[in-house]
C-alpha positions, -999 to +999 in steps of 0.1 A: +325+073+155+318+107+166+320+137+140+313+174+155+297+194+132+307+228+123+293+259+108+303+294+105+294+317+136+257+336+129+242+309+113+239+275+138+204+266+139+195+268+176+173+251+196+153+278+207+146+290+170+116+310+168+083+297+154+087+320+123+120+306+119+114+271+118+083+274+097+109+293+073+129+260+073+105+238+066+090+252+037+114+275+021+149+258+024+148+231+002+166+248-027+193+259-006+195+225+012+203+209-023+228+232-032+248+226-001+282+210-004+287+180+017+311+189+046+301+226+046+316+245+073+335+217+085+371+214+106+390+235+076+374+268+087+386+292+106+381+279+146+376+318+154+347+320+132+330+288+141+305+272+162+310+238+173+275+220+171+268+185+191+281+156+176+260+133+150+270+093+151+275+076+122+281+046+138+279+012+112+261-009+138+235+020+148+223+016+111+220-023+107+183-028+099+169-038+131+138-051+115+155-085+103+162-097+140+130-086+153+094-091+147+089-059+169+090-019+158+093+010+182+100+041+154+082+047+116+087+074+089+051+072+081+046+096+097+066+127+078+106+121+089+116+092+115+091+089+151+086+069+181+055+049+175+043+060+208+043+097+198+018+090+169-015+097+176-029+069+154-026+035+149+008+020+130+013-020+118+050-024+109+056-055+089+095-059+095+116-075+075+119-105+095+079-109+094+085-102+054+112-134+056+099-153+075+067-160+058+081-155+022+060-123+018+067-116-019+037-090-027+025-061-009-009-082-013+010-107+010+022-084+028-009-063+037-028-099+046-004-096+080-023-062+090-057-062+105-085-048+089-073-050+053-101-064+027-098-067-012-115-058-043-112-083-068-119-053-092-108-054-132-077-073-128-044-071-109-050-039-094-042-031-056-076-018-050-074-026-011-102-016+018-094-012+055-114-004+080-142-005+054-131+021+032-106+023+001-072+030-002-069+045-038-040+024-058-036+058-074-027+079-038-028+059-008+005+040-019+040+049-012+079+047-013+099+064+014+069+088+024+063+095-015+032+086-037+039+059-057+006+061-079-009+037-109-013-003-110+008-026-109+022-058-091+046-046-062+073-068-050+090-068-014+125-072-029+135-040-018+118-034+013+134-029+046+096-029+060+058-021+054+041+008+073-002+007+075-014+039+091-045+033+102-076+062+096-076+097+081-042+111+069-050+138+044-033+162+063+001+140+061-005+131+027-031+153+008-060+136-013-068+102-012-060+089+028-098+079+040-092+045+053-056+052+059-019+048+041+005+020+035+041+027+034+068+006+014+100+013+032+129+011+012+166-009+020+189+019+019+226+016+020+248+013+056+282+018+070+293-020+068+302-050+047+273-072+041+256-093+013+228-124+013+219-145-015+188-165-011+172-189-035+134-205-028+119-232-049+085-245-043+057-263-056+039-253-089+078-248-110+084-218-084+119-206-087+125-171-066+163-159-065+170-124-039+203-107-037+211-080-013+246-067-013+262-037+007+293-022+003+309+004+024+329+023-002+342+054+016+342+065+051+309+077+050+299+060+020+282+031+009+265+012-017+235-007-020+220-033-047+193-051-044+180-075-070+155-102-079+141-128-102+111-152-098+096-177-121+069-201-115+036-218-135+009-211-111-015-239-129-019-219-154-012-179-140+030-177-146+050-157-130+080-136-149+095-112-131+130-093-122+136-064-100+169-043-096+173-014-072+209+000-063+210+030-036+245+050-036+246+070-003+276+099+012+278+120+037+262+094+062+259+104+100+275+141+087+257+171+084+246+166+044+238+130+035+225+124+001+213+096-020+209+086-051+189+059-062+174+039-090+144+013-094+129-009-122+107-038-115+092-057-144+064-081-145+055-102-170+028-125-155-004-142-162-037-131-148-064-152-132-093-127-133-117-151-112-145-174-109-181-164-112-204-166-075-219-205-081-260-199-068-269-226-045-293-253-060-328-263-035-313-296-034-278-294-027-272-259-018-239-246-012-217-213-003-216-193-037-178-211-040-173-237-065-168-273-060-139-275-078-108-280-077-090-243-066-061-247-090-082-250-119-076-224-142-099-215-170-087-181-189-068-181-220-033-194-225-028-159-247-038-140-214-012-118-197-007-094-174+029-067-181+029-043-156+064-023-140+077+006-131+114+024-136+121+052-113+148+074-104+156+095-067+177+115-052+172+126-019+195+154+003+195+153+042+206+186+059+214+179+098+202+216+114+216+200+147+211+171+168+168+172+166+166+190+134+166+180+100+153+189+064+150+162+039+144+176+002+136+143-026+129+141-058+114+112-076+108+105-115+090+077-124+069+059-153+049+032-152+034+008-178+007-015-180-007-038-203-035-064-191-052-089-213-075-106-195-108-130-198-139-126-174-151-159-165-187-162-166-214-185-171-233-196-200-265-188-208-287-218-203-292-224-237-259-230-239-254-252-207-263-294-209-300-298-212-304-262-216-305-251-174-298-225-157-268-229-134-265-238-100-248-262-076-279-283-087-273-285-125-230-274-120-209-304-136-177-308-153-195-303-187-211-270-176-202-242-201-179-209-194-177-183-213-145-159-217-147-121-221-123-097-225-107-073-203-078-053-216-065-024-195-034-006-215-021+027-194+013+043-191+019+075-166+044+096-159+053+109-125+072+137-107+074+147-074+093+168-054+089+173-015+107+187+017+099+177+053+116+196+080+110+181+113+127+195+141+127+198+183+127+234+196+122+249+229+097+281+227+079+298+256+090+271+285+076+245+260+091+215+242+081+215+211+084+188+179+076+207+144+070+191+112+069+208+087+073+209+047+057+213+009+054+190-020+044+191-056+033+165-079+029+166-117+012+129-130+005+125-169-016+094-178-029+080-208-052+052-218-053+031-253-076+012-265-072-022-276-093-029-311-096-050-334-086-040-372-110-041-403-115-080-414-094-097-382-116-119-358-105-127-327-133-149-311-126-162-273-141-200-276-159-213-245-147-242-222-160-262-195-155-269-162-138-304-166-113-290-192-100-264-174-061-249-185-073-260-222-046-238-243-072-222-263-045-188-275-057-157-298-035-134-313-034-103-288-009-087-313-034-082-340-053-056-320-044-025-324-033+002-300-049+036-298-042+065-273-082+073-266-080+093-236-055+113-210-055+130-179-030+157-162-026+164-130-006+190-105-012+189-072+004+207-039+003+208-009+017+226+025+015+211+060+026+221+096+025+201+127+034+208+163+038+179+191+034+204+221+046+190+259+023+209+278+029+191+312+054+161+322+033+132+310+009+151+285+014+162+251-009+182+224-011+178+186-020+203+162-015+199+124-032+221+093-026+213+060-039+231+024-040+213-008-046+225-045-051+200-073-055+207-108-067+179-132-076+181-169-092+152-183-087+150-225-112+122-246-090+122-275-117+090-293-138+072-268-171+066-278-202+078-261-223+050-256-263+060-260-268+049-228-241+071-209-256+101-204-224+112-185-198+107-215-173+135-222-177+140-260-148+129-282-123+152-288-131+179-262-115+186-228-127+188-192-112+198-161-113+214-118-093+228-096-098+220-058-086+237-028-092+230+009-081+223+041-070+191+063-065+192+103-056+165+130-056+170+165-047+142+192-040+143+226-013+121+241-007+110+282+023+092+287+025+088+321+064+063+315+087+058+290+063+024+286+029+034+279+012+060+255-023+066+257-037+089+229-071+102+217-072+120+179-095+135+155-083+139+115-101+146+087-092+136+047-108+140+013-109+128-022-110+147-051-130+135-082-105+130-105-084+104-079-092+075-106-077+104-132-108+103-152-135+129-152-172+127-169-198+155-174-211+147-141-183+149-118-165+173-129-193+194-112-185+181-078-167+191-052-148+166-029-156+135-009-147+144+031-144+117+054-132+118+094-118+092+118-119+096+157-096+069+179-090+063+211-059+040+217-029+031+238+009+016+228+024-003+258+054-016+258+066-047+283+091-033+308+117-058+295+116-037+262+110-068+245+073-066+236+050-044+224+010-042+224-008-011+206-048-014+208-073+017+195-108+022+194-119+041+162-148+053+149-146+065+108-174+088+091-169+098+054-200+118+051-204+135+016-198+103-004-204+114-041-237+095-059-255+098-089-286+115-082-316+093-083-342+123-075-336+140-106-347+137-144-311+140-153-290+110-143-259+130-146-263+147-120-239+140-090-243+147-056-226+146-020-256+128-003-243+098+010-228+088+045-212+057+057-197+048+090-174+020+103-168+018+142-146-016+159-120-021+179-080-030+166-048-044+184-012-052+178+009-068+198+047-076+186+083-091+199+094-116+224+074-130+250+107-149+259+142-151+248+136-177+225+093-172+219+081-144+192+051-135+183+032-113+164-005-106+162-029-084+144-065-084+152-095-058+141-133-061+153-155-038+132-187-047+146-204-017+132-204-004+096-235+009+081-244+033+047-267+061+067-275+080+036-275+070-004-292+083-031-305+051-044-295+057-074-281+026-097-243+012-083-248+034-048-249+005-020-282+005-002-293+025+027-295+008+057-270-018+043-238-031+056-209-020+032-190-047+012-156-057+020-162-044+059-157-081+074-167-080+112-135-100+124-097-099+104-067-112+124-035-127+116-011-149+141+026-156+135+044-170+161+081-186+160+099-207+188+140-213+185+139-248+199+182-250+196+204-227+185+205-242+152+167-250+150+136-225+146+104-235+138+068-212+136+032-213+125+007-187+119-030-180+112-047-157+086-085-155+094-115-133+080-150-137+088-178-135+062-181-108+037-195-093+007-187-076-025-190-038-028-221-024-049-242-052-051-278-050-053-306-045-027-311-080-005-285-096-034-276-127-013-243-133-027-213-139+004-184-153+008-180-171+037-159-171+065-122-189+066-086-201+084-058-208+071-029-221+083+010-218+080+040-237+094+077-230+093+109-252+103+142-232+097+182-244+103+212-220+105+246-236+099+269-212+098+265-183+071+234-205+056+200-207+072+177-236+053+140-233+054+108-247+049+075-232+041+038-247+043+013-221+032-027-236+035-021-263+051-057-277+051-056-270+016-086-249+021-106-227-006-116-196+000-122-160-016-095-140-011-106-113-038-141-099-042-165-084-068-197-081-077-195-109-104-167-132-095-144-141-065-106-148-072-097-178-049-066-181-023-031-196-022-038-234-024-016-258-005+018-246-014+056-260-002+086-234-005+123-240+003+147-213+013+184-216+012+203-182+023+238-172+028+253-147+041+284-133+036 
C-alpha cells in the first residue's frame, strides 16, 4: 500500500539540499534520528502547515527475500546502505540464500568456499583466519553483521542469514582498519510484512542431526516479527558437533518514514576440534604428496578435546526516510563473545620413539608409527560496542545527479586472555598414539587447570567517511570517497612470562599502548553505456594498525601502520532477459609497508615497514538462469601473479622473491541446478583449487599441498508445502587439504550423504 509521508512545512528534506546540508545529515543527525517518534508529522497535523512528501511502499511482497528463489543478486548493503551492484566500483560475490540451501552451507567456512579467491589458514585452531586474493582478512575486523564489525573467533553459523556479501580488494575507507584483501558481509533475515514460517530437518551420515526454524509473523500493520532458530548435532569421527542458535528481530514502522528494529542473537557452540595432521615427507622409494595415506576420517586428538566458542548480542537499529532517495540509518550493537579451545597439535615422534628408531616418511609411515599430542588452549572473552550512522542519499546540485554516502561510527572492544595452567602437584600428561589406533579415547582432566586472566587489551576506534557517486555525463559516473580513522589501543600484561628468548616481551605487570590516525580514499570511474552493462575502473587504499590481533609487544608498539592498495578494472553485465548476470574484474593489489622484524639490526626488536607484496589475476562471476528451468552459478579467480618484492629476511618474514602462501593460481567453484518436472530438481557443482602452500615457511621449504576437485550432487522433490532433498558432498571421496599451516594441514569434508525435509507453512 501506499502511505504519503508528511512533515511540518520548513523542514522537508529536499532533493536539491546543499552539499553542507547533506554532509550535516550524515554525520550529525543520528541522535535526533533516534529520538524521533514513529509517525512524526503524519496525517493528524495541521494540512495548512504541512508538506506532502512522495509516497514510500510498504508493500509485503516487495520485501519477500528474493534471494531464496534466485541464485542471482542485482543490489548489496556492503557497500554502506542498500546499492545496485552495478554502481559499485569493485567486485561483489553474493551467496543468496538459495545457494546457502541448496548446498546445505551451514558455516561461513562453507559458505566463503562458493567465492573465488578465498584461501585458509589452518592457524591455532578454529579460527576464521581466511586469505583472498592473497592477503588476509583479519577474524578480528574484516567480518560483519548488517554492515557492523563482528570481531573475535568463533564458529559462525548461516542460520540467520538472508545472504553472504565478499567485497573484493581495499575497503578501509568503507570500513576503517583491517580491509586489505577485502570484506565479507553476513546479511541478516530481518522481519517482513507477511505470514510465513519453514521448518526443515537434515540428517546425514556420521550421526548428523541439523533442525532450522524460521517463522514470520506480521503482527501490526506495519509490524512484524521474526525468529529464527537452530540446533545441530553430529559425531564427526571423532570432532562432535553441539550447537543451537536463536535470533528473533521485532520490526515497526516498516515502509513509513521511522522504521526501527530491535533485535537479539546468541549462538553457542560446543564442538570438538580437529587441529590437523602433520605434512607426511616423501620417502626415495615411495614418495608421495606431503598428504597421508590414511584414511581422512581418522581422527587422532583427545577425546577430552573441545572447542566452546559463541556469541550473545543485542541491536537496535532506527531508519529515518528523508524522502524517497534519502535515508539515515543509526544502529547500535552490544555484543560478547567467549571462547574456550582445548586442543592437541598432532605431530610426529621423534625417531627414537618411532618402530626401529626412523625418521618418518612415506618410506618408514605405518599404522604403528607414533604421534605425539600437544596442547593448545586458547581462552578469550571480549566485549563489544558499536555505534554507527550511514546517511546515504540522492541530491541534485549544480545540474549534477549526485548519490552521497555518508556517516560516523565508534567502537569500544575489551578483550582479555587467561591462561590455562596446571596447579601445584596435578599432572596432566597427553599419552601418544599411533596411526592404526586412531579415535583411541585417551581423556585428561581439562578442569583441573586453572584459569588466570594474564593479559588484556582496549580498544576505541572511529571513524568518518564521505562518498559521492557523481553523473557527470549520460552514461559516465565519478566516485570520490575520503575517510579518517583514529584508533586507540592499550595493551595490559597483567602475568605472562617473558620467555629469555623474546626479546620483544612486554614485562609483567606494566602497560603499553598507540594511537593512530590517517586517511583512506577510493576513486573509480564508472561507463554505463545501458541499463545492462557497467564498466568500472577504481583505485582504494586500506591499512592495518598494529594492534589488529589486540596484542602489542615492545616492538610494535613503535610502528606505524601497514598500507596496502588495490587497482581493478572490471565490468557487470547483465543478460537482456534480466535473468542472468556475469561480473568479471581485473585487479592488481600492492600492500607495500608490510611490518617485519628487522634483520639488519643488532636489536631483533626492532620492527620495520620494509616489506612489499603484490598479487595481480583475473576474477568473474556469473549468476541466474540461463533458461527457465537451467541455473547456474559460477565463481572463478586466476591469480597468476603474486610475488613478496621486499622482506627483511628476518626469521617468520616469507622470502624475497617467493611466491606468498595461501595465493593459489586457480580457485573456482560451479553449482548448477536443472528443474527436470515441476515436482523434480536435481544439481551438481564443483569446488576446485590448484596447488598451494602454507604462509611463512622457510626459504626453498618444499612442503605443498597439491591441487584438487571435488564434487557435489543434488536431487530435490516439492510436494506441496514440503520439498525432500538429497545431498552428496565429495563424491570421489577424495582427500585433500582444505586448511593450511606451516606444520600441519586439516583435511576436507570426506564423502558425506545429507537429507532435507522442509515445510512450509
Amino acid at each position: 500500500m501506499k502511505r504519503p509521508l508528511r512533515i511540518a512545512r520548513g523542514r522537508a528534506p529536499h532533493p536539491s539540499l546543499s552539499p553542507l546540508a547533506a554532509l550535516i545529515a550524515g554525520l550529525g543527525a543520528a541522535g535526533f534520528a533516534v529520538a524521533q517518534p514513529a509517525g512524526t508529522g503524519s496525517a493528524q497535523a495541521s494540512s495548512e502547515a504541512e508538506t506532502v512528501l512522495p509516497a514510500v511502499r510498504a508493500k509485503a511482497t516487495a520485501e519477500t527475500p528474493s534471494g531464496k528463489e534466485t541464485l542471482r543478486a542485482t543490489t548489496t548493503t556492503i557497500g554502506k546502505g542498500r546499492q545496485e551492484l552495478r554502481d559499485i566500483p569493485q567486485s561483489v560475490t553474493v551467496v543468496t540464500e538459495r545457494l546457502i540451501d541448496d548446498r546445505n552451507l551451514d558455516t561461513l567456512k562453507d559458505a566463503l568456499k562458493n567465492t573465488a579467491g578465498i584461501s585458509f589458514q589452518a592457524a591455532e585452531g578454529a579460527e576464521e583466519d581466511i586469505r583472498l586474493r592473497g592477503f588476509s582478512l583479519q577474524a578480528s575486523g574484516d567480518i560483519f553483521i548488517d554492515g557492523m564489525r563482528d570481531p573475535a573467533f568463533y564458529d559462525r553459523d548461516s542460520f540467520n542469514w538472508d545472504r553472504l556479501e565478499v567485497l573484493r580488494g581495499s575497503a578501509s575507507m568503507l570500513f576503517g582498519r583491517g580491509s586489505t584483501g577485502g570484506a565479507v558481509n553476513q546479511v541478516n533475515k530481518r522481519p517482513v510484512l507477511v505470514d510465513q514460517n519453514e521448518v526443515a530437518v537434515t540428517v546425514g551420515t556420521r550421526q548428523y542431526v541439523r533442525t532450522v526454524g524460521d517463522f514470520n509473523v506480521k503482527t501490526g500493520e506495519n509490524a512484524a516479527l521474526r525468529l529464527n532458530a537452530m540446533v545441530t548435532r553430529a559425531d564427526l569421527d571423532g570432532v562432535d558437533i553441539d550447537k543451537y542458535g536463536i535470533a528473533p528481530t521485532l520490526r515497526w514502522g516498516i515502509g513509513t518514514r521511522h522504521e526501527f528494529s530491535a533485535s537479539l542473537y546468541h549462538l553457542q557452540n560446543d564442538n570438538g576440534i580437529h587441529y590437523g595432521l602433520p605434512w607426511l615427507t616423501p620417502g626415495p622409494n615411495r614418495g608421495g604428496n606431503y598428504l597421508w595415506r590414511t584414511d581422512p576420517k581418522n581422527y587422532y586428538g583427545m577425546a577430552s578435546d573441545y572447542a566452546k566458542t559463541g556469541t550473545t548480542q543485542a541491536g537496535f537499529s532506527h531508519v529515518w526516510r528523508l524522502g524517497d532517495e534519502a535515508e539515515l540509518r543509526t544502529a547500535v550493537r552490544i555484543a560478547d563473545y567467549e571462547r574456550d579451545q582445548r586442543a592437541s597439535a598432532i605431530r610426529f615422534a621423534a625417531a627414537g620413539l618411532q618402530p626401529g628408531g626412523l625418521a618418518i616418511n612415506s618410506d618408514t609411515f605405518s599404522d604403528a608409527t607414533v604421534l605425539t599430542r600437544g596442547s593448545q588452549n586458547k581462552i578469550m572473552n571480549m566485549d563489544t560496542r558499536y555505534l554507527q550512522s550511514d546517511y546515504s542519499g540522492k541530491h541534485k546540485w549544480w545540474g549534477l545527479q549526485h548519490s552521497v554516502q555518508s556517516g560516523i561510527d565508534y567502537a569500544d572492544e575489551d578483550f582479555e586472555n587467561f591462561a590455562a595452567s596446571v596447579p601445584p602437584g596435578v599432572t596432566l600428561t597427553k599419552p601418544t598414539t599411533t596411526v592404526g589406533t586412531p579415535d583411541d579415547g585417551a581423556k585428561i582432566r581439562e578442569s583441573l587447570r586453572t584459569l588466570t586472566r594474564n593479559r588484556t587489551f582496549d580498544a576505541q576506534a572511529f571513524g568518518v567517511y564521505l562518498q559521492d557517486l557523481v553523473q557527470v555525463a549520460p552514461s559516465w559516473k565519478l566516485l570520490g570517497g575520503l575517510r579518517w580513522d583514529r584508533f586507540e589501543g592499550t595493551y595490559h600484561n597483567i602475568a605472562v612470562a617473558a620467555p629469555p628468548t623474546n626479546v620483544c616481551a612486554v614485562a609483567p605487570a606494566s602497560r603499553i599502548g598507540r594511537t593512530d590516525s590517517l586517511l583512506s580514499h577510493r576513486l573509480g570511474v564508472l561507463y554505463q553505456p545501458n541499463p545492462l552493462h557497467s564498466y568500472h575502473l577504481s583505485y582504494g587504499t586500506s591499512f592495518n594498525t598494529a594492534g589488529d590481533a589486540y596484542q602489542y609487544d615492545a616492538g610494535n608498539v613503535k610502528v606505524d601502520p601497514e598500507k596496502s592498495r588495490n587497482i581493478e578494472l572490471g565490468a557487470k553485465l547483465d543478460a537482456a532477459n534480466g535473468r542472468v548476470s556475469t561480473r568479471f574484474a581485473l585487479f592488481h593489489s600492492t600492500k607495500y609497508n608490510e611490518r617485519n622484524r628487522d634483520a639488519d639490526t643488532v636489536n631483533a626488536c626492532n620492527y620495520v615497514l620494509s616489506g612489499k607484496r603484490h598479487a595481480a589475476g583475473l576474477e568473474f562471476d556469473v549468476a541466474g538462469r540461463i533458461t527457465p528451468r537451467w541455473e547456474v552459478f559460477v565463481s572463478y579467480a586466476f591469480i597468476p601473479i603474486a610475488k613478496v618484492d621486499e622482506s627483511s629476511g628476518a626469521a617468520g618474514a616469507e622470502p624475497e622473491g617467493s611466491r606468498p602462501g595461501l595465493t593459489p593460481r586457480h580457485t573456482g567453484t560451479l553449482w548448477t541446478t536443472y528443474r527436470v518436472t515441476p515436482q523434480w530438481r536435481v544439481g551438481g557443482g564443483l569446488t576446485a583449487r590448484s596447488k598451494d602452500v602454507p604462509v611463512g615457511l622457510p626459504a626453498n621449504s618444499p612442503i605443498e599441498a597439491p591441487s584438487f576437485v571435488t564434487a557435489d550432487l543434488m536431487a530435490e522433490y516439492t510436494l506441496r508445502d514440503f520439498t525432500f532433498k538429497l545431498n552428496l558432498f565429495n563424491v570421489a571421496d577424495k582427500h585433500y587439504a582444505d586448511f593450511l599451516y606451516r606444520g600441519h594441514y586439516i583435511p576436507g569434508q570426506p564423502r558425506t550423504l545429507q537429507a532435507t525435509v522442509a515445510y512450509r507453512f
